[in-house]
C-alpha positions as CSV (number, residue, x, y, z in Angstrom):
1,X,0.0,0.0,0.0
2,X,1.6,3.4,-0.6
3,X,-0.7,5.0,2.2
4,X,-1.1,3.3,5.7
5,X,-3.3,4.0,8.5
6,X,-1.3,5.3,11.3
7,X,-4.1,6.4,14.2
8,X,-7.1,7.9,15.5
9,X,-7.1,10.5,17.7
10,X,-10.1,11.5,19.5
11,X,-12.2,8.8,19.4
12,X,-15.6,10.0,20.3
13,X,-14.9,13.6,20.6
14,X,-16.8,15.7,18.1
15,X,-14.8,18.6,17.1
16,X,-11.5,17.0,17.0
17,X,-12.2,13.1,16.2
18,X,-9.5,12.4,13.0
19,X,-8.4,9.2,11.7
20,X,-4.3,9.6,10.4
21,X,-2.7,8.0,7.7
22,X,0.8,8.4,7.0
23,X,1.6,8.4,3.1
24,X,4.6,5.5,2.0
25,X,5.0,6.3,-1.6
26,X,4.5,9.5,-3.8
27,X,0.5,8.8,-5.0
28,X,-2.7,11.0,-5.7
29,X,-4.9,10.3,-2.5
30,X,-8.0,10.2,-4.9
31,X,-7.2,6.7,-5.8
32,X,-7.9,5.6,-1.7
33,X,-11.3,4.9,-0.7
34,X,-11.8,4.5,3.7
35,X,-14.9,2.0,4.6
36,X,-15.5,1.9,8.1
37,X,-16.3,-1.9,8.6
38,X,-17.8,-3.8,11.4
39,X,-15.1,-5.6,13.4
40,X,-15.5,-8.7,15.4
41,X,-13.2,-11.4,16.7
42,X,-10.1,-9.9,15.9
43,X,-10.9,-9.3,12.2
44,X,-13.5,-6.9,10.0
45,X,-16.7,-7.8,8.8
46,X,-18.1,-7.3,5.1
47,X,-20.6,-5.4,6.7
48,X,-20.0,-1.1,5.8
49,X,-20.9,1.7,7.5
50,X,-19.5,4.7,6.8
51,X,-17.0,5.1,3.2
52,X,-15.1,8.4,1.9
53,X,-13.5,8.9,-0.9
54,X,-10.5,11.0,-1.0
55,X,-10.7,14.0,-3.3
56,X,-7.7,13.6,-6.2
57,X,-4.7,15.1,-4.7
58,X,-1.1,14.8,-5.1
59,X,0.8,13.9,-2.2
60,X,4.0,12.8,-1.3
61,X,6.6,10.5,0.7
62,X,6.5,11.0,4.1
63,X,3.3,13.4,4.0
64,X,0.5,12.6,6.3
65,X,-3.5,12.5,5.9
66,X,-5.9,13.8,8.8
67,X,-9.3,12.9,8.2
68,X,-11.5,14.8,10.4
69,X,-15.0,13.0,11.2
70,X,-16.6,16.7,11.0
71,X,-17.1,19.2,8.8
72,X,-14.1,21.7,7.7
73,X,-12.2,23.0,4.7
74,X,-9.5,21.3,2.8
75,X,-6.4,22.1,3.7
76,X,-2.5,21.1,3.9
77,X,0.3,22.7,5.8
78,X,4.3,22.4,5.4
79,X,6.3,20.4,8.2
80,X,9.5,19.5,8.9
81,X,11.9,19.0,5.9
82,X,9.6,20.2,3.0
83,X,6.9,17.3,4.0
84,X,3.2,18.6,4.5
85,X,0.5,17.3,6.2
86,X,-3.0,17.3,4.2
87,X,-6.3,18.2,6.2
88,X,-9.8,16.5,4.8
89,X,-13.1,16.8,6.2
90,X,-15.8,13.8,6.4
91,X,-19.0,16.0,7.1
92,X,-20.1,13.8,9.9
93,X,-22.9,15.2,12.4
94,X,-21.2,12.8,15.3
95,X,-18.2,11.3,16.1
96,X,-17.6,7.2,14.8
97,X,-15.1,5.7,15.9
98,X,-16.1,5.5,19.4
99,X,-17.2,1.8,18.9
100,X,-14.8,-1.4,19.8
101,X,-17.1,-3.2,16.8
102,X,-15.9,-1.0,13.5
103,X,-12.3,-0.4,12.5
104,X,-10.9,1.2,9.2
105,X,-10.2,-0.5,6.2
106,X,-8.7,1.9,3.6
107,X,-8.5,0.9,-0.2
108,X,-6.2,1.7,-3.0
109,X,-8.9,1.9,-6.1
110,X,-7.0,3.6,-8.8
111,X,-9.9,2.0,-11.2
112,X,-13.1,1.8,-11.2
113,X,-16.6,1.6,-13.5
114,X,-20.0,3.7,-13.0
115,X,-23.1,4.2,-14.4
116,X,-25.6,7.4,-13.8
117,X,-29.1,6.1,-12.9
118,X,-30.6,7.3,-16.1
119,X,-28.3,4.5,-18.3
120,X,-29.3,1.1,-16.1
C-alpha cells in the first residue's frame, strides 16, 4: 500500500475526532477509498458503514493524511523538511469511531466503473 493507517485521535470527541494516515510512496490520495467496517473477533466484517472517498490530490513521501469526522475546509500545511501534512473533512454530524465493533479498512482503487441512474 503506498498510504497506511497510522491512528485515531479523538475517538468519540466531536470537534477534534480524525483518523491519520501516513503516506509511504508519492500517489494521488484520490485513488484511496476508507470503509468503516464492522469488526468482530479480531478481524472486520463485510458489513459497511460509513465510506469516503478522497478528493484527487497529489501527495508525497513521508506526508501525512488527517481525516476529520466533522465538517471543515480542505487544507494542507508544510512540516519539517519540506513534507506537509494534508487536512480533509468527512461531514459527519457525530463522532464514529467511538465503537470497539468497526475499525478502518482503507482501499487503494485507482480504477473503477460507473453508471448514472438514467443509463441502467
Amino acid at each position: 500500500m503506498k498510504v497506511e493507517i497510522k491512528s485515531i485521535a479523538d475517538k468519540g470527541v466531536k470537534e477534534k475526532e480524525r483518523i491519520i494516515f501516513k503516506v509511504v510512496s508519492d500517489t494521488d490520495i484520490g485513488d484511496h477509498v476508507l470503509i468503516q467496517t464492522g469488526y468482530s473477533n479480531g478481524e472486520v466484517t463485510v458489513a459497511t458503514f460509513h465510506t469516503y472517498w478522497f478528493p484527487y490530490k497529489a501527495v508525497a513521501a513521508g506526508d501525512l493524511v488527517v481525516l476529520y469526522s466533522k465538517s471543515g475546509k480542505e487544507s494542507e500545511k508544510t512540516i519539517a523538511q519540506n513534507k506537509r501534512t494534508h487536512f480533509f473533512y468527512w461531514g459527519l454530524e457525530v463522532p464514529i469511531w467511538n465503537r470497539n465493533d468497526r475499525a478502518p479498512v482503507l482501499l487503494h482503487a485507482p480504477e473503477w466503473v460507473s453508471k448514472g441512474p438514467d443509463e441502467l
